[in-house]
C-alpha positions in Angstrom: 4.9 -69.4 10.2 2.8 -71.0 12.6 -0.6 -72.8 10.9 -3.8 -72.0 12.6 -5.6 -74.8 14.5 -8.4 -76.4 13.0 -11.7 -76.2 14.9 -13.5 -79.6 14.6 -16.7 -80.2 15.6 -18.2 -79.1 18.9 -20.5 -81.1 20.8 -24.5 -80.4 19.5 -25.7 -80.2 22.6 -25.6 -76.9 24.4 -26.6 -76.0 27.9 -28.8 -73.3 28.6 -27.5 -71.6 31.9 -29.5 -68.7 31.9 -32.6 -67.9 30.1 -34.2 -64.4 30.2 -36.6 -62.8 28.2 -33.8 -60.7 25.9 -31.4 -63.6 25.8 -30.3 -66.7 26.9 -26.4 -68.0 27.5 -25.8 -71.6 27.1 -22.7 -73.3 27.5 -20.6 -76.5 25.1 -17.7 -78.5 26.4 -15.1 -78.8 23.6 -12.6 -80.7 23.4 -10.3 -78.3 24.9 -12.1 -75.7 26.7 -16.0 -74.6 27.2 -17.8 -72.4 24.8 -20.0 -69.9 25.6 -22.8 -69.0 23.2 -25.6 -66.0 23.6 -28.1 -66.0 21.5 -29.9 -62.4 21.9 -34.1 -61.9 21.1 -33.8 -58.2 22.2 -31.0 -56.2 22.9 -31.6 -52.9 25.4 -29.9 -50.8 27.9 -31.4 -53.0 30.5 -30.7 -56.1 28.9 -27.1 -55.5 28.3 -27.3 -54.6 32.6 -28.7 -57.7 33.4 -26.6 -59.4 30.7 -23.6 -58.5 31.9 -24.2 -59.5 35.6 -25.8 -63.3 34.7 -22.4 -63.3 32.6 -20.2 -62.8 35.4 -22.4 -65.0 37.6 -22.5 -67.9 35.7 -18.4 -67.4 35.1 -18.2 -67.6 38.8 -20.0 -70.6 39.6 -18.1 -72.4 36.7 -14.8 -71.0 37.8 -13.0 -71.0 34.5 -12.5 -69.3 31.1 -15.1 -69.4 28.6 -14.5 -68.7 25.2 -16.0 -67.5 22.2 -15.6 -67.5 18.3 -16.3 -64.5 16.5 -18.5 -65.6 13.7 -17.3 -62.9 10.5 -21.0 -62.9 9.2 -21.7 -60.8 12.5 -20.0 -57.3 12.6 -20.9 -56.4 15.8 -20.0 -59.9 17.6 -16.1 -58.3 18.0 -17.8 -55.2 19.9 -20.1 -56.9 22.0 -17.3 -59.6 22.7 -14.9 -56.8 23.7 -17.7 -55.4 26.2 -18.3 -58.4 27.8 -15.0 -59.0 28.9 -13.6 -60.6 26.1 -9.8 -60.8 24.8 -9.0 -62.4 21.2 -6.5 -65.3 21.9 -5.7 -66.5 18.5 -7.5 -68.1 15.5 -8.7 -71.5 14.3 -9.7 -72.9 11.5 -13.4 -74.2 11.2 -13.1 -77.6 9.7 -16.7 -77.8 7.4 -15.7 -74.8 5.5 -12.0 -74.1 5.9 -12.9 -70.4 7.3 -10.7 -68.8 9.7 -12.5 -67.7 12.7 -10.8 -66.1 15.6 -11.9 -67.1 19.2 -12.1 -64.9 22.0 -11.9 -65.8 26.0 -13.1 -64.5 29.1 -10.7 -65.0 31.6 -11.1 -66.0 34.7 -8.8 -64.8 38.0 -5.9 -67.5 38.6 -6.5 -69.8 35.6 -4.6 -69.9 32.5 -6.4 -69.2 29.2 -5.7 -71.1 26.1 -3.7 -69.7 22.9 -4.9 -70.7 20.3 -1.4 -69.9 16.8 -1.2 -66.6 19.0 
């Protein structure tokens, strides 16, 4: 049986891409492939709109995947992955406290996505 990888540290600095009033997305180059992280102030009908449009714009202009790992202390985080687009391609282990988290991509049309112990 295959082990899962372990997930070391990611670069501290993250990119804002897009800020709004609701949320802002910022991206971090790991050592494989770029994170995406949202961190949400208010969540609404509107916001998940406009959301879901900078998503896919910022995607474009990057023109690769992004991926994303579920954090278990968030219960929602696997719903809301799933409606932005999001796939689970495997699990990794995070190296500070031995957790398994799984990660998540976003494909992107013509480029391969990373497996990560699928």
């Amino acid at each position: 049986m295959m082990q899962p990888a372990v997930l070391g540290s990611l670069s501290p600095d993250k990119v804002p891409v897009v800020v709004r009033p609701d949320y802002t997305i910022s991206y971090e180059r790991g050592s494989e492939c770029l994170f995406v992280h949202v961190d949400v102030k208010r969540w609404t009908p509107n916001a998940a709109r406009c959301f879901k449009a900078d998503a896919e714009t910022a995607q474009r202009l990057l023109g690769e995947p992004v991926y994303a790992l579920e954090e278990p202390s968030a219960p929602l985080q696997s719903k809301f992955l799933a409606r932005a687009g999001f796939i689970p391609c495997g699990t990794v282990i995070e190296s500070s406290s031995g957790e398994p988290l799984t990660i998540h991509c976003r494909p992107f049309p013509g480029k391969p996505i990373l497996l990560f112990n699928p």
